[in-house]
N, C-alpha and C positions, 0 to 999 in steps of 0.2 A: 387688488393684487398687491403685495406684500414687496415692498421696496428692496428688500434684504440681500447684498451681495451673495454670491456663492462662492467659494471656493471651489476650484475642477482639477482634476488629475487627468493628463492625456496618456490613458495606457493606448502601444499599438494603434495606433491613428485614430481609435475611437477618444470623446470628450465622455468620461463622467462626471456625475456633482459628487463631491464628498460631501461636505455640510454646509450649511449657515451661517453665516460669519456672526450671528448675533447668538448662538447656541450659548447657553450658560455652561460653564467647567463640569457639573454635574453631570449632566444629559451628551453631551460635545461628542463623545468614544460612541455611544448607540447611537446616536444619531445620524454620524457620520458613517456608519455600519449600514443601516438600514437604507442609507437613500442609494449608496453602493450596491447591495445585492439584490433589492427588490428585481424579481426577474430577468436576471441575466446569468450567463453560466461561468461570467470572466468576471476578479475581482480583482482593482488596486488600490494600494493605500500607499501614501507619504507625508510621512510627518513634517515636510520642510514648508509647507500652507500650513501651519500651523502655530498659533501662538508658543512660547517655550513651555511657556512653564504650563501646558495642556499635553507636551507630546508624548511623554512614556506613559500618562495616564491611559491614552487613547491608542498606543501603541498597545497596553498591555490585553484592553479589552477585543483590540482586534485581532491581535492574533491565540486568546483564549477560543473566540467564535467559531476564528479559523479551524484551531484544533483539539487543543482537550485545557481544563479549566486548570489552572498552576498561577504560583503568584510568581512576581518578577523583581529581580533589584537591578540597579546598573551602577557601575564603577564611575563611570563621569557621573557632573552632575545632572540630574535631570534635565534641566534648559538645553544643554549642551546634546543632548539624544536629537537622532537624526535615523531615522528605520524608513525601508521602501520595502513592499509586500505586493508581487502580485499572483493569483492562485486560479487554476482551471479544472472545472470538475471535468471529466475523463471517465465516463461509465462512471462507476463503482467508487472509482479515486478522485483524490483529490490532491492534484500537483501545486507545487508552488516554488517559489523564487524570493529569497529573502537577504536584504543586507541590514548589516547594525551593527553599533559598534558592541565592543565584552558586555555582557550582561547576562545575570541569573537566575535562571528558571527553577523552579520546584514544587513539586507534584504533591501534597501530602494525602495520607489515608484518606484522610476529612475530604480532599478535593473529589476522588478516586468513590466516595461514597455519594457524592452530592449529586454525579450525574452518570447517563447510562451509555458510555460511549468506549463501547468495546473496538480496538483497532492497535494495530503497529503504526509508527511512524518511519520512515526508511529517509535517513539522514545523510547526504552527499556533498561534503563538504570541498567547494570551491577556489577560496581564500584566505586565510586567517587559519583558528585552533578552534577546537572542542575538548570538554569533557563532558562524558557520560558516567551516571553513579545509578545503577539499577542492577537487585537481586543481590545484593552485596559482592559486586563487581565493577570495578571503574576503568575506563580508556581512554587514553587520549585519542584526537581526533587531528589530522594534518590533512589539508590539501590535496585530495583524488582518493580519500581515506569515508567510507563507510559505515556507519553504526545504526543500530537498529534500538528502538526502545517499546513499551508496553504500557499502553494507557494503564491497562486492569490494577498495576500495584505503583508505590510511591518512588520518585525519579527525583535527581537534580541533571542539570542539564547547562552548563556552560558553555555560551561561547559569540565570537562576533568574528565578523566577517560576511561571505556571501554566500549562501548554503539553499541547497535546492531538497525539498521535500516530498516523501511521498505517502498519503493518509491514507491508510488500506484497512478495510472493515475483517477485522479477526477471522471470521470463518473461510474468509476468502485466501488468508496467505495457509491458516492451519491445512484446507483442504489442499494442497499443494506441496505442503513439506510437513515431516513428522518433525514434531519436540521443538517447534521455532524458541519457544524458551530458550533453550540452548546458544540460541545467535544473538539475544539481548545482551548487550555491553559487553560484544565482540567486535577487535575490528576488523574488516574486511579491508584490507590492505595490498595495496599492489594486484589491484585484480586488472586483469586484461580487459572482462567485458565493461571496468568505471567507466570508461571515455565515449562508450557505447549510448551507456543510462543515460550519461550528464547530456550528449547530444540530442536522445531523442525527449530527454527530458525538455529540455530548453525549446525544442520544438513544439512537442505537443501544450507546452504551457503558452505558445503564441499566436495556437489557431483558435481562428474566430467562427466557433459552432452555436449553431441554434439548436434548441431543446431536444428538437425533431431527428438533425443529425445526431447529435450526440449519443441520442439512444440506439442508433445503429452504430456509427464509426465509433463511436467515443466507447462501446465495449471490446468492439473488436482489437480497437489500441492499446485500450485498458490489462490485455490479454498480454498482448506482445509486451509489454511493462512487465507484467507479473511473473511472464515467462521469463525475462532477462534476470529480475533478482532471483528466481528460485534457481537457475543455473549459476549464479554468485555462488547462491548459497552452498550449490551442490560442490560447488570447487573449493571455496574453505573449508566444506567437512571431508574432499578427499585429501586436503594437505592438511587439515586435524585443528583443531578447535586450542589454541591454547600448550600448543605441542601434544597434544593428544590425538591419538589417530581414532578415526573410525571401527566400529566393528564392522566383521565381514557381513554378516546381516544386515549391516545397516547401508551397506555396500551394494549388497543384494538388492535388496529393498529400493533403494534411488535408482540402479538400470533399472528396474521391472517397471518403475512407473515412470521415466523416461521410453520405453520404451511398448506401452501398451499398446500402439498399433502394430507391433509385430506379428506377425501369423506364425514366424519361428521363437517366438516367445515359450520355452517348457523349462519342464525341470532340469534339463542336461543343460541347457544355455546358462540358466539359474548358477547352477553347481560349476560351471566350467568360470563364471566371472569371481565366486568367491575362492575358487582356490579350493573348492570343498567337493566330496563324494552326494553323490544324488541322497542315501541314506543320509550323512551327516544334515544336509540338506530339508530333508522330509523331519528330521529332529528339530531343526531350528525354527520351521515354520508350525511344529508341535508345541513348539513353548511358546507361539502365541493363538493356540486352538483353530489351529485351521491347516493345512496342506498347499505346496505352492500355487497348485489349479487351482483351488479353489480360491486362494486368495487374491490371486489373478483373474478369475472371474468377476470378481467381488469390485474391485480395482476400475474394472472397465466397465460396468456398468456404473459404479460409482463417475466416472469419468464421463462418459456418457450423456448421464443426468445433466452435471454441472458445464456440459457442453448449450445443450438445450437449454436451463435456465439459465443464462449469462449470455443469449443471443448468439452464440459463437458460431452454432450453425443452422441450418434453414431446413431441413428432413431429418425426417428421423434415421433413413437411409444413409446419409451423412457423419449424423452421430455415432451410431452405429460402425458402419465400416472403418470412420476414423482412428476408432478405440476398439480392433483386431477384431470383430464380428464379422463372420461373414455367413450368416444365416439369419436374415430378416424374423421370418415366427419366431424362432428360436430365442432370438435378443427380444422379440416385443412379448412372450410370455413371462421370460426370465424377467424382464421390468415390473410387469404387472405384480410378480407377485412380491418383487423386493419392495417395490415403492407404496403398490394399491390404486396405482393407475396407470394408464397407458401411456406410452411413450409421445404418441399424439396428441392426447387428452395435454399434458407436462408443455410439448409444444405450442400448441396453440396461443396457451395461456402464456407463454413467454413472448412471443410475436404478436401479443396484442396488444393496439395504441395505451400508453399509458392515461390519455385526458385528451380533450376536445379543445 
C-alpha cells in the first residue's frame, strides 16, 4: 500500500481526495480531475492544497473538463492564483459555483474544431466584473448582471470574482426559444426573475443526489431552471434587445408557446395580443409556410414529445393534456405519423432504467 499523502477538499460535509501529493507537475491537473469525478455526480476543486507554482496550470485543466476547451491567462502572477470550483450535474445541466481572481479566457476556432461540445453557457455574475466578446459583440458584466455565450464559435471571456454557472446542451435551450443567437453577448440586466436563479441556483448546486435520483428529480429541476431563463429571456426581448423592440410576430410567437395548454388558444386570441387583424395574422404565419393552427398544432406536439423525452411527465395522458390536447386517439395518431412511433412506444423508452 502506497505511503503517499493525499490532499482532500471538504465540499458540503462530504471528504473528497483531490490528488497525491507526490503527482509530478505534468500529470498534477488530470490526476487530481479523475480521482474527483470517478463516480459521483458532485465536483470540488481548490487551488489553496496546492503547490503555487501547480495552481492556474491545474485550475486551467479543470475547469476546460468542467466546460468547453479555451486557453487562460491571469493578471497576478501565477503563484499568486487561488480558484475554488464546485459543480452539480442536474438532469441535462450542469451547475456550478466559481471564485477567482481577473483572469482570461479564450475560445479560438482551433479550440471550437478540436472537440464536439455543442451547448450555451448562462453566466450569473455574483461579485466582481465581466466582459464578454462573442459575434462581434462585447458587454460588460456587473454584479446581479447576466450574459449568455456559445461554445459553437470563438469567445473571450474576462473576468474574476464569484460567478455561478449554467452548462446547457444547445438543443435543449434552442428548443425553447427562437434565434438564442440573438441573446449571446447581451446583458440581461436588472431582471426581477436574477435573485430567483442565483437562489435556486445555489441550492440545487448543494443537494446531495445519487445517480438514481437525479435521473428523476435532477430532470424535473433541471426544467424549472430552464424555465426561469427562458422567461428572462422573454422579458429582455419584450423591453428590446439593444434598444430594439421586438416584432409583433415575434411577440406572437413567445404568448403561443407560453401558452400552449390553452384550450382558448386561436387565431382571434393570436391577432387580439399582436395588435393585428386575424387576416394580417394568417399573412404573417404565411411568410413562414404554415397557418396559426396549424403551427399550433405543430407546437404542441412538438412540446409534447420533449415532455416525454426529458422525463417531465409520466402518461402519455399527461403529456398530452398538458400541451392543449384534449382527445387522446386524436393526439396518439397525430404523433405517430409526425414522429414514426407512438407516443407510448417515445415513453417507455424515456422511463427506462438507464444501467444496472
Amino acid at each position: 500500500m502506497s505511503n503517499d499523502r493525499s490532499f482532500v477538499e471538504t465540499c458540503n460535509g462530504s471528504t473528497w481526495t483531490v490528488a497525491s501529493e507526490s503527482s509530478d507537475a505534468g500529470n498534477y491537473a488530470r490526476k487530481a480531475f479523475e480521482n474527483v469525478v470517478v463516480g459521483l455526480m458532485k465536483t470540488c476543486f481548490d487551488t489553496v492544497q496546492l503547490r503555487t507554482s501547480e495552481r492556474f496550470e491545474f485550475w486551467q485543466e479543470v475547469v476546460c473538463k468542467q466546460f468547453v476547451l479555451a486557453s487562460a491567462e491571469v493578471e497576478a502572477g501565477e503563484g499568486d492564483f487561488d480558484g475554488y470550483l464546485t459543480s452539480q450535474e442536474i438532469g441535462p445541466l450542469l451547475l456550478s459555483e466559481l471564485r477567482a481572481p481577473l483572469h482570461f479566457w479564450s475560445r479560438t476556432a482551433r479550440d471550437v474544431r478540436r472537440e464536439d461540445n455543442d451547448v450555451f453557457i448562462v453566466s450569473l455574475m455574483q461579485r466582481g466584473e465581466g466582459e464578454l466578446t462573442q459575434y462581434g459583440r462585447s458587454v460588460l458584466q456587473h454584479p446581479g448582471e447576466i450574459v449568455l455565450y456559445d461554445s459553437t464559435n470563438p469567445l473571450q471571456y474576462n473576468f474574476g470574482g464569484d460567478v455561478q454557472l449554467v452548462k446547457i446542451p444547445k438543443p435543449l435551450l434552442e428548443a425553447r426559444i427562437s434565434k438564442p443567437r440573438d441573446l449571446v453577448a447581451v446583458r440581461f440586466s436588472d431582471s426581477p426573475l436574477a435573485p430567483m436563479l442565483a437562489s435556486l441556483l445555489k441550492e440545487a448546486v448543494a443537494l446531495d443526489l445519487d445517480e438514481k435520483a437525479n435521473s428523476v428529480v435532477g430532470r424535473r429541476l433541471s426544467n424549472c431552471i430552464l424555465d426561469l431563463l427562458v422567461s428572462m429571456c422573454d422579458l429582455l426581448r419584450e423591453d428590446g434587445i439593444d434598444g430594439s423592440s421586438s416584432t409583433q410576430f415575434e411577440k406572437i410567437l413567445r404568448f403561443a408557446r407560453s401558452n400552449l395548454d390553452s384550450e382558448d388558444l386561436s387565431p382571434e386570441m393570436l391577432a387580439a395580443v399582436g395588435a393585428v387583424s386575424v387576416r394580417t395574422l394568417n399573412r404573417l404565419f404565411g411568410g413562414i409556410g404554415s397557418t396559426p393552427m396549424r403551427w399550433i398544432w405543430k407546437q404542441r406536439l412538438e412540446a409534447s414529445r420533449r415532455a416525454m423525452q426529458e422525463g417531465r411527465v409520466h402518461s402519455v395522458t399527461e403529456a398530452a393534456f398538458s400541451n392543449g390536447f384534449n382527445e387522446l386517439g386524436h393526439f396518439s395518431r397525430s404523433f405517430k405519423r409526425a414522429y414514426g412511433q407512438t407516443p407510448q412506444q417515445l415513453l417507455r423508452g424515456a422511463l427506462a432504467p438507464t444501467g444496472t
